[in-house]
Structures are given as structure tokens and as C-alpha cells.
N, C-alpha and C positions, 0 to 999 in steps of 0.2 A: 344407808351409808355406813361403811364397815369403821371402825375406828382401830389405830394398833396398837396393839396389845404387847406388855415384855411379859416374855417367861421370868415368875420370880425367882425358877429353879436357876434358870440364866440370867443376870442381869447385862450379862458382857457380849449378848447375841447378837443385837441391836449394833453396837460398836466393832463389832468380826464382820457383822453383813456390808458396812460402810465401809472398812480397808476394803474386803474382798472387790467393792465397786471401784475405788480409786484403783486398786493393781491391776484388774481388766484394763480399765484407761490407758496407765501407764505402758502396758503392753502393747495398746491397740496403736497408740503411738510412737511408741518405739519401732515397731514393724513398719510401720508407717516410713515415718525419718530412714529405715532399714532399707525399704525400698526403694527410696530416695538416692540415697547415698549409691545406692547400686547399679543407679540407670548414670546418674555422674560418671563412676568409676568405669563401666563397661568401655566405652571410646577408649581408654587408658589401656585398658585387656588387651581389646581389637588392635591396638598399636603395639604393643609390644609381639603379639604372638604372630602378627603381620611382620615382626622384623627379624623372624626365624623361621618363615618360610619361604616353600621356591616360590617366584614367579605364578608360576600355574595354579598354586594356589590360596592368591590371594583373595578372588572374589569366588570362590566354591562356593557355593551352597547344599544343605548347610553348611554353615559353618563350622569350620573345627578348631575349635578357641586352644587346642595343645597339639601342636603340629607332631607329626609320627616320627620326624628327626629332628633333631636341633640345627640348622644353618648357621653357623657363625660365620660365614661369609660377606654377607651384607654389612656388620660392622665389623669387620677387620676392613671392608672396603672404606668405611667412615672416616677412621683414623690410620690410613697409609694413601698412598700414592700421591698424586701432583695436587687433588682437590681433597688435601686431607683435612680433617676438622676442625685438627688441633690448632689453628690458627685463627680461627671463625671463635672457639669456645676463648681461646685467649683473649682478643679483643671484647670478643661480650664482656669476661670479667673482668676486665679493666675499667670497662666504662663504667656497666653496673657499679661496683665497687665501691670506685672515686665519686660515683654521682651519689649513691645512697650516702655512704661518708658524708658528705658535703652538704646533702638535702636533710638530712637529721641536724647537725649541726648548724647550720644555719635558721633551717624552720624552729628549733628549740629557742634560739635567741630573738629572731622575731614575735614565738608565738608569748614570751617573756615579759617582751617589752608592749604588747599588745594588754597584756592581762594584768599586771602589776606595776605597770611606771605609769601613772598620770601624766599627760600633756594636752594641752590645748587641740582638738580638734581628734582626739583619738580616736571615736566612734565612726565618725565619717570617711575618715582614712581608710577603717577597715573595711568598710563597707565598701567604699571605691577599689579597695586592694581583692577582695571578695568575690565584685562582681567581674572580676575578671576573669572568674572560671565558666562564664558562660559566652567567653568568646573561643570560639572552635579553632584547635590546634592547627587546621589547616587553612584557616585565612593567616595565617602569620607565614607560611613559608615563605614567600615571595619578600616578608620585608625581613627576614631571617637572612635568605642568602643575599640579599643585597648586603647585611651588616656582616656577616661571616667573609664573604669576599672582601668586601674592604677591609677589615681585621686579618686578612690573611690568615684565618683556621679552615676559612671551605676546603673540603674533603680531606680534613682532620680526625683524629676523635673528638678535639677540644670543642668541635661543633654540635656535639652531641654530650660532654660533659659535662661544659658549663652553665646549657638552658638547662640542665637536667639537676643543678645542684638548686634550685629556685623551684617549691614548691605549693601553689596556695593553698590547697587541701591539707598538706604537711601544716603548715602554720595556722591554720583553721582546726583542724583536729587536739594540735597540740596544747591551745589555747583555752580550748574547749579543756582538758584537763588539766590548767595550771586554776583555771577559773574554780574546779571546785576542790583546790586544795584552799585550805581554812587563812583566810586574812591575817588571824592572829599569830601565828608562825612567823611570816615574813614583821609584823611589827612589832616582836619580841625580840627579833633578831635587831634590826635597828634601833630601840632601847639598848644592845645593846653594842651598838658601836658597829656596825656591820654594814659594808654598802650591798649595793646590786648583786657586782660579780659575788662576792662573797656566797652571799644569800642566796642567786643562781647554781653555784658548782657545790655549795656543800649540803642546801638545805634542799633544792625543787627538784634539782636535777638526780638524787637519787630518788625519791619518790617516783618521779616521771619515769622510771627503768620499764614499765607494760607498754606507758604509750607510745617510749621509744622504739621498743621491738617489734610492733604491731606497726608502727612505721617504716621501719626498715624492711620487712617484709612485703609490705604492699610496694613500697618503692622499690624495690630491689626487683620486683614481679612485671612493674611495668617498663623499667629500662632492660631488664633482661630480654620481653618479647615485644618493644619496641620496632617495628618493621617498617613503618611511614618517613619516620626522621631519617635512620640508615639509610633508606634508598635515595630519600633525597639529597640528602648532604655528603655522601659517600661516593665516589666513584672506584678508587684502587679496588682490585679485588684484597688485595692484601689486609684492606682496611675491613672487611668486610666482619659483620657477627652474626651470629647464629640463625636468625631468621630470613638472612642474604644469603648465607651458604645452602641452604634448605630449595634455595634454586636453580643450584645445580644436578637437583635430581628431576628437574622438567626438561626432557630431553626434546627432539627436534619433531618424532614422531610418540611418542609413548612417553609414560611417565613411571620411573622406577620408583616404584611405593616401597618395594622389601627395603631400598636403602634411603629414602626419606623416611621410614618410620623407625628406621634404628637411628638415623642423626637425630630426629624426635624424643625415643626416648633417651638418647644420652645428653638432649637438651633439658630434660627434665631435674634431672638429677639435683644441679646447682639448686633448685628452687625451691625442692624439697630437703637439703641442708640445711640452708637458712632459717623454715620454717620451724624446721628441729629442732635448732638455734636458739631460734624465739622465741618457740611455744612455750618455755616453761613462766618466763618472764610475761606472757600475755594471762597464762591460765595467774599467772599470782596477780594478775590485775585484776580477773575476773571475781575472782575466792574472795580478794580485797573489796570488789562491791559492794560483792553480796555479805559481807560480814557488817559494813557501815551500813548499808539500806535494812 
């Protein structure tokens, strides 16, 4: 049995051999994640470079991920004539919008009064309010349009904006991070003279700025490509948003790909805004973790 030995000429050899092992790693995984990332993104390539070519050659093989001309045809057809888009993206951000709006503010006051106000029977409540996210979206339509019809919003947007301001995972997540802001804050504050609201808008609510944007983002993601609820609750075409307009390129015999995938990607666009938006206030939530743990 060999036993190992340091050069006394090197004492530091031993400590170079060990980085050298961890940067291989680090590399091996990074390539790794590298690769990852690149089979994700590719669908996103194939859609975009599919909405700047002809027709003919959309399913070539192989493929040719840079087409030989630029088509700008397909989207100048998106946003002009009778089935133009700019009505479809209007409505989407209206709803998105007012519903994220709504579903931030709302779930921040819920998840508040979940984490820091004492009452009788609070655990159980959430717990019932909780398990509510294991009832599927789609046994509720039926008692949805019964209640939107009689409210007179069916085929509104308001049918789609106001279940959309009411989030559980919203108030579930958010809760989740008022819980590990520190007790002693909020009962400093009330020593000295301070209520709720107070204490809510000046002392939790900016600290809570990652969990907010990190919610505004995933909300914003899922009433943007929301497709279920529009179809059901929607009839006008007028009313119609972006994942409704996306059916007007399924035509009677064939299906125009060059100009659903250029309405695609200028669907995109909003979602990676927002994200933009966001990310700096998520990554300063991340950095803030990692600096406490």
C-alpha cells in the first residue's frame, strides 16, 4: 500500500492538484447545464428562422437554421390587414397587466395577514385555502360560467381578470418569505407605536421587492399564455388574445406555419420584457440568500 507523499521542495502541490479537480468539475458541469440550455433554446431558433422563410421551406431537411433571404412578409402579414394582431396583443396586455397588478397586491396582503397577524383558527384556514390548489382548473368552468353569466361579465375580459387577480400559489409563496423575515423587526416596530399597515408598506413590503418580481413574472407568464379560460369565456373575436389569434393561421386545408410562427415570436417579446424587468430584483434576492445562509 503506497502511502502519499508532499514534495518538501512543494508544499503547495497537493493544494494546486485539488483546485485543478474542482475546475475540471466546474467545467464538466457547466458544459453540462451548456447543453441543456441549448436543446431548451433551439425550438425558440426553429421558430423564429421558420418566420423568415417561404413556405417551401419550412420542413426541408436538413435544416437550414439561416434562411438564404430574409421574408419580412409573414410578419408585416401579422400586424396589417383584417386579422391583424395588434388587437389580440392589445387585449392580452390588458388582462395580463391588470391581473398581475391585482394578483401581487392582493396575494402580498393575504400572504401578510397569513404570517404575521395572529387569530383564531389561522393554520387551518390556510390549510383549507391551500388545499385548494389541488382542485383542477377545469372542473370549475361550468360553475364559473354559470356565475359570470349571471354577473353579466361572460364574454368579457372582466371574466378573465378578476379570477386571475386571486392567486393561491401567489399567497403561498409570498408567505413563505414574510415567514423568514426576522420576528423582531415587526415587534420593534410596534414598541414603537406602529400598526399593521404601517409596518406592511414601510418595513416587509420593501424587503419583499425579489419575492415580488419573481411573482409578477411567473403571473404575468401564465395569464399571458393562458389559452383554456379565453376559449371558454370569450366569444367576440374582438375580445380575443394572443393564444386565440394563433388560430387564425389554421386554415381549412393546410396550416400557415411561416405566419403562426412570426405571431409566436412577437408573442414572445412581452415576456421576456418583464423578465428583464425583474431579474435584477430576483438575482438581488438570490445574492441576499446566499449572503444570510
Amino acid at each position: 500500500m503506497q502511502k502519499a507523499t508532499v514534495n518538501p521542495a512543494a508544499p503547495g502541490l497537493r493544494e494546486i492538484k485539488g483546485d485543478s479537480v474542482i475546475d475540471i468539475r466546474k467545467i464538466i458541469v457547466t458544459l453540462i447545464m451548456a447543453g441543456f440550455a441549448l436543446l431548451m433554446i433551439v425550438p425558440f431558433i426553429w421558430m423564429i428562422s421558420t418566420s423568415f422563410k417561404s413556405p417551401a421551406d419550412v420542413f426541408k431537411y436538413p435544416i437550414r437554421w439561416i434562411p438564404s433571404t430574409l421574408n419580412w412578409e409573414h410578419h408585416i402579414k401579422v400586424w396589417t390587414g383584417s386579422d391583424s394582431f395588434a388587437t389580440y396583443y392589445l387585449n392580452s396586455l390588458k388582462i395580463s397587466l391588470i391581473s398581475t397588478a391585482g394578483a401581487v397586491f392582493l396575494s402580498s396582503f393575504a400572504a401578510y395577514g397569513f404570517a404575521r397577524i395572529q387569530f383564531k383558527g389561522r393554520e387551518p384556514l390556510f390549510l383549507v385555502y391551500l388545499s385548494m390548489m389541488m382542485v383542477p382548473p377545469q372542473v370549475l368552468f361550468v360553475p364559473k360560467f354559470l356565475m359570470f353569466d349571471w354577473a353579466g361579465i361572460y364574454n368579457t375580459h372582466w371574466a378573465l381578470i378578476l379570477p386571475g387577480m386571486f392567486t393561491i400559489f401567489g399567497v403561498f409563496m409570498l408567505r413563505q418569505f414574510y415567514l423568514s423575515v426576522p420576528a423582531e423587526i415587526s415587534e420593534a416596530a410596534f414598541i414603537d407605536g406602529a400598526g399593521h399597515f404601517r409596518i406592511f408598506f414601510r418595513l416587509v413590503l420593501p424587503l419583499a421587492k425579489p419575492a415580488l418580481a419573481t411573482l409578477a413574472v411567473i403571473d404575468f407568464s401564465w395569464h399571458w399564455n393562458d389559452y383554456e379560460n379565453a376559449l371558454v369565456f370569450l366569444l367576440d373575436k374582438d375580445l380575443y388574445t394572443v393564444p386565440l389569434g394563433l388560430q387564425n393561421f389554421i386554415l381549412e386545408n393546410n396550416v400557415d406555419y411561416n405566419g403562426m410562427m412570426a405571431a409566436a415570436t412577437a408573442g414572445i417579446v412581452p415576456m421576456i420584457i418583464v423578465f428583464l424587468l425583474g431579474q435584477r430584483y430576483i438575482i438581488q434576492g438570490v445574492a441576499g440568500s446566499a449572503v444570510k445562509g
